[in-house]
N, C-alpha and C positions, 0 to 999 in steps of 0.2 A: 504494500500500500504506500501510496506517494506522501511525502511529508505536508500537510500543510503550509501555506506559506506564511514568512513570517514579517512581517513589512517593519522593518527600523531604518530603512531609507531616510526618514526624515520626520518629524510630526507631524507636518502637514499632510502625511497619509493619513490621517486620523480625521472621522467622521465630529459631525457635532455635537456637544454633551445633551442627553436627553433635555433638559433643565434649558439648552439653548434653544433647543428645539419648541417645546413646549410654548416658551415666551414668544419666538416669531409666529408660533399659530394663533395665540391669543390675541395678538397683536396684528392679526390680519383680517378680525370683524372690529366693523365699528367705520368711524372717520376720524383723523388726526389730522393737524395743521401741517400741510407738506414743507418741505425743505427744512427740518429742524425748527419749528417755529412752535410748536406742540407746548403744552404746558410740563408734557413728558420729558420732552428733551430740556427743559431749563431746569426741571428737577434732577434729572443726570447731571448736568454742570454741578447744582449742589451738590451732589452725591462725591463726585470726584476733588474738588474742596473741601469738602471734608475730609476723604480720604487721605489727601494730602495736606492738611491744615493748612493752606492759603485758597486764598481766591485763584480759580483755575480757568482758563477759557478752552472748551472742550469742542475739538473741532474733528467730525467722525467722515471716515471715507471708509475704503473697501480695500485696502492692498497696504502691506507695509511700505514697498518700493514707493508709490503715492503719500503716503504719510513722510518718510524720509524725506523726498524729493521738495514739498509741498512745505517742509520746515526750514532746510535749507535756503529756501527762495525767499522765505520772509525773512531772513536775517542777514542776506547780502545787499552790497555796495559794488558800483559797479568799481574794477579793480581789487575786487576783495580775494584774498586765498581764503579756502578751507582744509583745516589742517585736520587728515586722520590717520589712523594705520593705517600702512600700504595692503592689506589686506582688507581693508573693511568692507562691508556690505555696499556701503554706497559709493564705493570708486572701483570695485573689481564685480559686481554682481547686477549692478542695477540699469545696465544694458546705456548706461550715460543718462537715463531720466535727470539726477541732479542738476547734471550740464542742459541741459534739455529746457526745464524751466527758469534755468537761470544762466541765463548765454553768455557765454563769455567763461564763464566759473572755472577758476583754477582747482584744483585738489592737488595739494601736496603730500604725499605718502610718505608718514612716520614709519620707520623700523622699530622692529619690538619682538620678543622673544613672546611665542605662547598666544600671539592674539592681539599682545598689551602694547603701548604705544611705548616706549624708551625715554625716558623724560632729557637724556643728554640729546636723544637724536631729536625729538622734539626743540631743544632751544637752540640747537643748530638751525631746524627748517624755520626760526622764527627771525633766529637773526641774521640769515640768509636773505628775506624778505624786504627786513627792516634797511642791512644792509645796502639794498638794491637801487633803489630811487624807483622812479616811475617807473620804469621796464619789466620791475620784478612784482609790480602790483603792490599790496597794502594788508596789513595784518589781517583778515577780515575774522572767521570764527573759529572755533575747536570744536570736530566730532568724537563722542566718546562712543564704543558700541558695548552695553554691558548686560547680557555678556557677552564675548567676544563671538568671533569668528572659528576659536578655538577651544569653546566652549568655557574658558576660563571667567575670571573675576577680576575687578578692581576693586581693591578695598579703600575703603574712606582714606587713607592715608594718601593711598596712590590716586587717586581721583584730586584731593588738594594739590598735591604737586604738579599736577598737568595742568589743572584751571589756572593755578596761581602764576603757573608759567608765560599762560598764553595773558592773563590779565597785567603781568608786569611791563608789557609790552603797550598793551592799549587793555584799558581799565575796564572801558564796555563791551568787551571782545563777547560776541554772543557764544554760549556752549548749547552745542545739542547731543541727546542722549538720545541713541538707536537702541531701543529697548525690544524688539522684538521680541525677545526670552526675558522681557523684566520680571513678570512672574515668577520664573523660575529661579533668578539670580536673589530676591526676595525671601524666596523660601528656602532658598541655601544658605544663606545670611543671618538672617532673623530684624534684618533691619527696616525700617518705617519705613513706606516711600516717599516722604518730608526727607529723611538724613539722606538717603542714595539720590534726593535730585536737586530741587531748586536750595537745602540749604548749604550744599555744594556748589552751589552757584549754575546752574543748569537753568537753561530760560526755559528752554523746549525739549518737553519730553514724546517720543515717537512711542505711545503703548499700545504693546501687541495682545492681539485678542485671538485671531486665528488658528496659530500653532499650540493655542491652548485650550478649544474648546468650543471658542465662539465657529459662526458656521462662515460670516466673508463682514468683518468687521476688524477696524481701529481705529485706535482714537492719538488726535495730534493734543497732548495737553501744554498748552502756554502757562506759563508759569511769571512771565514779565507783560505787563500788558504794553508793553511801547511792541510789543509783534502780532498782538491779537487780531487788529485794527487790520492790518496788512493782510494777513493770515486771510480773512472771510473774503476779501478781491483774490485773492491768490488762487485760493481754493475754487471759486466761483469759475474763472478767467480759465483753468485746467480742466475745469469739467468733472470736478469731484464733488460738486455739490448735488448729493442724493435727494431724487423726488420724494421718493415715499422713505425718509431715514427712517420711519419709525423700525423698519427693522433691522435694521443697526443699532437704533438705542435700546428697543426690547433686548436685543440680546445681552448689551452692555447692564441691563438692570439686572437682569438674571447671572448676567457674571459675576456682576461683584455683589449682588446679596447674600448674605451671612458667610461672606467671604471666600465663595466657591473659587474664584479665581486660581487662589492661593493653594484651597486643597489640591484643586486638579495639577498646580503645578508640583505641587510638594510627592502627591501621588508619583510623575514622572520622575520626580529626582528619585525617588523611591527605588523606582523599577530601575534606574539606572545604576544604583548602587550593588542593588541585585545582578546588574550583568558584567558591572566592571569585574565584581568577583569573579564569575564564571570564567572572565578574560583572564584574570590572575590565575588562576589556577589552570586553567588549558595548557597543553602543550601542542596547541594549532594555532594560539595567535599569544602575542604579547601589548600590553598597555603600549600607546605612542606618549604620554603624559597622564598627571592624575584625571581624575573624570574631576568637576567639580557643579555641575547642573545634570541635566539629563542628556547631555550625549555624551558617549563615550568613542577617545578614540585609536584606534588600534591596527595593529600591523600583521602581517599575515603573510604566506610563502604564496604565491601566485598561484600556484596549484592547487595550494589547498583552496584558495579562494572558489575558483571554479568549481571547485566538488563542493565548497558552502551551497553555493547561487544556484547551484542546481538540486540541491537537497533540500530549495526554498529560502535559505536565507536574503530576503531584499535588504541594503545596504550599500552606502554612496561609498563607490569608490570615490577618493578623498587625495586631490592633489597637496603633499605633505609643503607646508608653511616652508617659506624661502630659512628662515631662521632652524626649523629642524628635520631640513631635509638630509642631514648626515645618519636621521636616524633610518631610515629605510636601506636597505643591501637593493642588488640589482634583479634583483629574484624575489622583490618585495612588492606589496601593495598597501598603502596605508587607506583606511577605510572609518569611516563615520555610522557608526549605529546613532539613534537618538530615541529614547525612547519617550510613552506623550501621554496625557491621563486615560490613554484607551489600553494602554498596553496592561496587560495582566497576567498572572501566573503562570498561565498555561505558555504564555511566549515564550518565557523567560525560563520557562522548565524543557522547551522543544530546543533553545539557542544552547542551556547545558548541552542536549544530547548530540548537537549536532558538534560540538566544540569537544566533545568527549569527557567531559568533565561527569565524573562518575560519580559524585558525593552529591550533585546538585542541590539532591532535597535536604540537605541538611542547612543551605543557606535560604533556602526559600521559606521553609516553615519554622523560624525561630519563633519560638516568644514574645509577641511584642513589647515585652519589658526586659527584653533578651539585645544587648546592641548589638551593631552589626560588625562591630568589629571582634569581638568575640566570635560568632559564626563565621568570620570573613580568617581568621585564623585555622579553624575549625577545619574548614574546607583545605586552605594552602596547605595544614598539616598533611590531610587525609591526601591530598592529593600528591602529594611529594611522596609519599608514602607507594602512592600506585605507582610512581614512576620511577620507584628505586631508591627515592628516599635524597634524590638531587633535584636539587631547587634550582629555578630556571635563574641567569643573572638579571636582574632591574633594567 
């Protein structure tokens, strides 16, 4: 009998949470005021204000690439750079949208180990600029992406030394926060979403809703109103401004009510915690770096790959980051699992067996007052044990 397939390709293979579902049916008898004009939707605004203890201007579309692009554009000058990892979603992925709505627009690609911007090579690229006169354009804003591209973190520490960086230069430099996985970065953390954005000095936040549940919803949150103003032409002028939002903001009410957001993303780090082990312990792939959200990411012999992808495992092949591309041999493939609040036990027990990891059950059914690094020991023991009792090197 042929394996079931197992899709960690990405979250976005992940269908809608029933809970999302529900609220766009609800929300499709009756009449609403179109174009966000609803008394529905200025209660969202509250709601997300709240969320984040400031006044927030909540501006909803349908694609992340759109929400980044769409943030970007209200925050430049003409001659402005924007400074991000050379990696980032919005200078290697987003097919040029950024440049697109805002013509002309520089992006300057920071180097960074792991995802994360390098805060020396960041005040290189600043004072490069600053250096330049007119030819080299004008300090314009800082993209953070968190979390990264690499599935890593910025922690509070490292988030001040890049803002503070780019603000010693020019004071009102705008920072935007690509949060496509901010859920998930949230529940890895434990931190507010006040501390992780605007009192980091973050004007614009890009929050993702899609990868975590919602069914074709995000939301751009302003956080400085000198871009809000901007923002509703901007949006308007692109063609993101939805006739019937009401089901964009249903979903968004059903997201974040009694904080489902959170669980489904915590759910995912969850499951991915679950698989990094099963990686630790295999002797068909090894960790590429730690996991630290819900993807994990790893390396693997080419051939075994192929017997994976045909035994069903779906999973992105993963061109390995300029920075740790030493870690791959020539007979390697580095590869992206991600797991998403749909993913569940049964994956995560078929990914053991196909990875050979023969303890499996012993890391899936702990105790939930049991941590995971006790079972996550538990297992490398057992398994070193199957394989002779020789632990693979780090």
């Amino acid at each position: 009998m042929a394996n079931e397939p197992i899709y960690l390709a990405s979250d976005n293979w992940s269908g809608a949470h029933p809970k999302i579902v529900e609220a766009m049916t609800v929300a499709n008898h009756g009449a609403w005021a179109p174009y966000g004009q609803s008394d529905r939707d200025a209660a969202l605004d509250a709601k997300f204000s709240e969320l984040f203890e400031t006044k927030t201007s909540v501006f909803l579309c349908t694609t992340g690439t759109a929400a980044n692009a769409l943030a970007i554009a209200s925050m430049m000058r003409p001659g402005d750079v924007f400074y991000a990892h050379h990696e980032a979603h919005v200078r290697v992925d987003e097919c040029g949208a950024p440049i697109f709505l805002s013509p002309g627009l520089q992006i300057d690609g920071v180097a960074g180990a792991f995802g994360k911007m390098n805060p020396q090579a960041l005040a290189t690229a600043l004072e490069t600029t600053a250096g330049g006169g007119l030819n080299a354009g004008r300090i314009g804003a800082l993209g953070i992406t968190q979390a990264t591209e690499a599935g890593t973190l910025y922690t509070p520490a490292e988030l001040d030394t890049l803002i503070d960086l780019i603000h010693q230069h020019r004071r009102d430099a705008p920072i935007h926060m690509d949060g496509a996985r901010f859920a998930n970065a949230l529940a890895a953390t434990n931190a507010s979403p006040a501390d992780m954005t605007w009192r980091r000095g973050v004007d614009i936040l890009s929050f993702g809703g899609t990868k975590n549940g919602c069914w074709c919803a995000e939301a751009i949150l302003v956080f400085n109103p000198a871009y809000a103003e901007h923002m509703a032409y901007i949006r308007k002028r692109a063609g993101h401004l939805a006739s019937k939002m009401r089901f964009m903001t249903a979903q968004f009410e059903a997201y974040l009510k009694n904080g489902l957001w959170l669980k489904l993303a915590d759910h995912a780090n969850q499951k991915a915690i679950a698989l990094e082990t099963l990686v630790e312990a295999s002797p068909r792939m090894r960790l590429a770096w730690p996991r630290e959200i819900n993807e994990v990411f790893a390396v693997v012999a080419k051939s075994d790959l192929a017997k994976l992808n045909e035994a069903g495992l779906h999973c992105a092949l993963w061109q390995p980051p300029t920075a740790e591309r030493d870690r791959v041999g020539s007979n390697e493939a580095m590869i992206r699992m991600v797991t998403s609040w749909a993913t569940d036990e049964k994956d995560i027990e078929q990914v053991g067996a196909l990875l050979d990891t023969r303890v499996r059950a012993v890391s899936l059914k702990c105790a939930p007052n049991v941590r995971w690094g006790v079972c996550r020991l538990f297992l490398l023991g057992a398994s070193d044990l199957w394989r002779g009792g020789v632990g693979r090197p780090v």
